[in-house]
ZABA-343503 format. One record per residue (C-alpha): residue number from 1; residue in three letters; x, y, z. Coordinates in steps of 0.5 Angstrom, whole numbers, plus 500, padded with zeros to 3 digits. Example, Ala and Ser with C-alpha at 12.3 -4.5 7.8 and 13.67 -1.06 7.14 Angstrom:
BEGIN
SITE  nr rest  c1  c2  c3
SITE   1  ALA 525 491 516
SITE   2  SER 527 498 514
//
This chain:
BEGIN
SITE  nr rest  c1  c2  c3
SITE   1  UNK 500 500 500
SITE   2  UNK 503 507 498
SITE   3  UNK 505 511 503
SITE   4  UNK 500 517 503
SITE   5  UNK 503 524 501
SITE   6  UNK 503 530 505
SITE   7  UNK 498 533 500
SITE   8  UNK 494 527 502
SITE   9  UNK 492 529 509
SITE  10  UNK 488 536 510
SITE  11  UNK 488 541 517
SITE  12  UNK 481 543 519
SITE  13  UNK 483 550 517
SITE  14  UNK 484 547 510
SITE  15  UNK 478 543 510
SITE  16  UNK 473 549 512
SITE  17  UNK 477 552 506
SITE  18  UNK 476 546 502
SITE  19  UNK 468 546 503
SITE  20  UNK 467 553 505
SITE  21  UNK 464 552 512
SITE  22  UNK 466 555 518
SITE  23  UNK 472 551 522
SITE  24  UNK 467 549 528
SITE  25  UNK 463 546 523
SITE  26  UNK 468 542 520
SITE  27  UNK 470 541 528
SITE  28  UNK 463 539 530
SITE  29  UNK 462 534 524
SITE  30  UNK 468 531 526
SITE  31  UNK 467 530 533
SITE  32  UNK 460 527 531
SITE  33  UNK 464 522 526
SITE  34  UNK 458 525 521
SITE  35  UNK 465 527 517
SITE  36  UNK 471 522 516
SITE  37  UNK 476 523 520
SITE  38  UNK 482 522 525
SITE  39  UNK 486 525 530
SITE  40  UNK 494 525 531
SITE  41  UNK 494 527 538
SITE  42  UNK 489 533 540
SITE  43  UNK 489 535 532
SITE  44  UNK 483 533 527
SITE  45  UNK 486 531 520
SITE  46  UNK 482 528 515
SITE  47  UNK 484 525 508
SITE  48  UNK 482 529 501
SITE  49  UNK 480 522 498
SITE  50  UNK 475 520 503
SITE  51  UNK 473 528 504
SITE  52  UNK 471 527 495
SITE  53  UNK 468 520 497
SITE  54  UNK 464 523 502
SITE  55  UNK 462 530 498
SITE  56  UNK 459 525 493
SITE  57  UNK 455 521 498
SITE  58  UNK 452 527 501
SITE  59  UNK 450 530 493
SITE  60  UNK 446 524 492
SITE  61  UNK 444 524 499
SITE  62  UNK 435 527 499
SITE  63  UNK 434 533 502
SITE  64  UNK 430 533 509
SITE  65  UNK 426 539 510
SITE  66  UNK 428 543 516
SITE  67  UNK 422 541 521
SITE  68  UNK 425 534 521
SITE  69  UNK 432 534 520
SITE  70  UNK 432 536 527
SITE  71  UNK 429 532 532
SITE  72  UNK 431 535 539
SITE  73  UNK 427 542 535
SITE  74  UNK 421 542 539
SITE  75  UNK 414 547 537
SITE  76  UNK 412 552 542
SITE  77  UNK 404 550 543
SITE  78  UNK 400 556 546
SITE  79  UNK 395 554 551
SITE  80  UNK 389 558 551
//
């Protein structure tokens, strides 16, 4: 298996740039295993080919509407 090259292995601030997100979103994402990723020691690293792999799954992935996407969201009922 070759080794992989330093252009292979991306930062979050390179990731953020990359995906034009904020850094604490690519962080949250991460923390949350909902990006593929791997820490060297306290610092998150991501590889670019599985990030390509992994933006062509959410492009096929159907949209939620925003009402169901999250389920911690509660309505406010009024009580007459």
């Amino acid at each position: 298996m070759p080794e992989p090259r330093s252009e292979d292995i991306l930062t979050a601030d390179e990731v953020a740039s990359l995906l034009r997100m904020p850094r604490s979103t690519i962080y949250s994402l991460a923390q949350e295993a909902r990006i593929p990723s791997f820490k060297v020691g306290r610092q998150w690293r991501f590889r670019k080919s599985a990030l390509e792999e992994w933006v062509k799954t959410q492009e096929q992935r159907p949209r939620r509407s925003r009402s169901t996407s999250n389920p911690r969201r509660r309505r406010m009922v009024q009580v007459a």
